[in-house]
N, C-alpha and C positions, 0 to 999 in steps of 0.2 A: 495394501493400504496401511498405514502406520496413522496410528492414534498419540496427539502429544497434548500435553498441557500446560497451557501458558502459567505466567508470573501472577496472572490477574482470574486467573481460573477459568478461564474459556476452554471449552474444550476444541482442542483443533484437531482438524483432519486431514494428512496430507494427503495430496492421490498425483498418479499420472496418468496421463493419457498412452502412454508408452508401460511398457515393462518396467518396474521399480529397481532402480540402477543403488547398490550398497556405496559403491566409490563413488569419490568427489569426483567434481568434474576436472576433466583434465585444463581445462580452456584457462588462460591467463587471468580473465576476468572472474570465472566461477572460483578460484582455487584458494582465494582468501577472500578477509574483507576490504582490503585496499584502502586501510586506515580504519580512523577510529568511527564507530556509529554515532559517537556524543556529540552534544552541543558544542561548533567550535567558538564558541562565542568570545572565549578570552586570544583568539587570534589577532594577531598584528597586524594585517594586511590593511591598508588605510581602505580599502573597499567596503570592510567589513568581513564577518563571517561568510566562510566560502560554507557551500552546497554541502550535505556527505554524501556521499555513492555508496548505494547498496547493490549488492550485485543477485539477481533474481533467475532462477532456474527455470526454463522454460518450460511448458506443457505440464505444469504439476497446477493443486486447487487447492485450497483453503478452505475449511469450511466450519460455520461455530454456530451454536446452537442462539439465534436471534431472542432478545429478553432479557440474556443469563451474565451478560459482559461487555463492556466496552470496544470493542475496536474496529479496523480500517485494514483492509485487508487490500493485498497488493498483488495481483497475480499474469503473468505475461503467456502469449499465446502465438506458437511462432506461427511469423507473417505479419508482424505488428497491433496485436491484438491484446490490446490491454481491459483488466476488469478491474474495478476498482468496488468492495462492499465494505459495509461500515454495518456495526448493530449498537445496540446498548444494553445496560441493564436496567430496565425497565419492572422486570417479573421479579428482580431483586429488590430493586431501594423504592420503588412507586415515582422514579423520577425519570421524565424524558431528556436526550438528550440532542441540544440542537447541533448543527455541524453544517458549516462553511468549508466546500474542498473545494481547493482548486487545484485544477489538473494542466501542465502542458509539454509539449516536450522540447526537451531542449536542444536536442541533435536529430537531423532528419525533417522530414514534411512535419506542418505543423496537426496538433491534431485535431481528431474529431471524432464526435461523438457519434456512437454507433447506434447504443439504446439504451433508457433507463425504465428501472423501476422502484420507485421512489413513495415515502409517504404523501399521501393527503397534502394538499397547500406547500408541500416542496416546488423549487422552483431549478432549473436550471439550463445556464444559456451563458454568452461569451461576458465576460468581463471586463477584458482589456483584449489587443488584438494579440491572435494564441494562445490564449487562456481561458479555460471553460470553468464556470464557477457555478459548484449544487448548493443548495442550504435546503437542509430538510429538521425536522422536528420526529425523529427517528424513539420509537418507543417499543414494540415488541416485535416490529416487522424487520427481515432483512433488506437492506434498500443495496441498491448497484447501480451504477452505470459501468458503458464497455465505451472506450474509445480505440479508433484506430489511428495509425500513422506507420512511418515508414519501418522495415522491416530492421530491429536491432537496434531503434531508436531509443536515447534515453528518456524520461519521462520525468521529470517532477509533479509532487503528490504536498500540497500545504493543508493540514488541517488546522481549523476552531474549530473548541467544543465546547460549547458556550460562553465562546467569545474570548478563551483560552488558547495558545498554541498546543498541541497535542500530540507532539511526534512520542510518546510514552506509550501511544495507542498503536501504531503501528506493526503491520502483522506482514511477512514475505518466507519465500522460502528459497533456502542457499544450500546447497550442498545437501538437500536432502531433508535439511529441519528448521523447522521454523528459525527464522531471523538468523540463520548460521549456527544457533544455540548462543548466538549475542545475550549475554541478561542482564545489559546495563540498560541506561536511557537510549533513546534513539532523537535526533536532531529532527528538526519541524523548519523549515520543507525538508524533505526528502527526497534523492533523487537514484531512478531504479535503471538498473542497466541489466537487461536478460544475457543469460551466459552465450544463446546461441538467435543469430537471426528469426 
């Protein structure tokens, strides 16, 4: 188990379900970041800004002590087994944090929702077709849902946070540490591609 500490002072925990591997992953996908994690937003493309891909290491957890910190934690489970949790700082500032995520994937069966656990008056259900949208009012609790879809599918992740885009919150783990040891901004949506099936 490796103990790391984010930019924003959460304490994270990586873990695997497997034996803790030192090397990066050999896979094409895992071996870098396959561009930049930033906002592409001064991109040219008349579509607009494209997606960024982050690439996510399969069978490892995330875990932060609910209350102490902001973030959205992004974690894959092979077989297509994705978990999505979010906390705030609550025990910190005395301030709750509301949060709009929507989840879908963008390659493979569309997805679904496996199970949640969520605060009080949170709500969550389809938004648009493929896309599952939570809004919870997240204060000292750690709240989750787990979606499934097909196996090595990618997944987009769009957070608010009180009505803010939020990809700054974003928490994954690549090659072993959080975010790749990325410590810039991160793009809002998001999209997570596991290294292996």
């Amino acid at each position: 188990m490796l103990t790391l500490k984010s930019a924003f002072g959460i304490a994270l925990i990586v873990a695997s379900a497997a034996c803790y591997e030192a090397t990066p992953s050999t896979s094409s996908a895992g071996g870098g970041y396959g561009g930049s994690y930033g906002d592409d937003s001064d991109a040219s493309d008349d579509a607009g800004p494209q997606p960024t891909l982050a690439f996510v290491d399969a069978n490892r957890t995330l875990n932060a002590v609910a209350g102490q910190g902001v973030g959205v934690f992004v974690t894959y489970q092979s077989g297509g087994q994705w978990l999505v949790q979010w906390t705030c700082d609550t025990a910190v500032t005395n301030e709750s944090c509301f949060f709009q995520i929507d989840v879908r994937a963008v390659t493979g069966s569309p997805v679904v929702l496996a199970s949640d656990s969520i605060a009080p008056g949170g709500t969550v259900g389809p938004s648009s077709p493929g896309t599952i949208q939570i809004s919870t009012t997240t204060t000292t609790e750690e709240d989750q849902a787990s979606f499934v879809t097909s196996a090595g599918a990618t997944l987009s992740v769009a957070v608010l946070l009180n009505g803010q885009g939020s990809g700054q919150y974003f928490f994954f783990v690549q090659n072993g540490k959080v975010n790749g040891g990325y410590q810039g901004a991160l793009a809002d949506p998001l999209e997570f591609e596991p290294t292996s099936p």
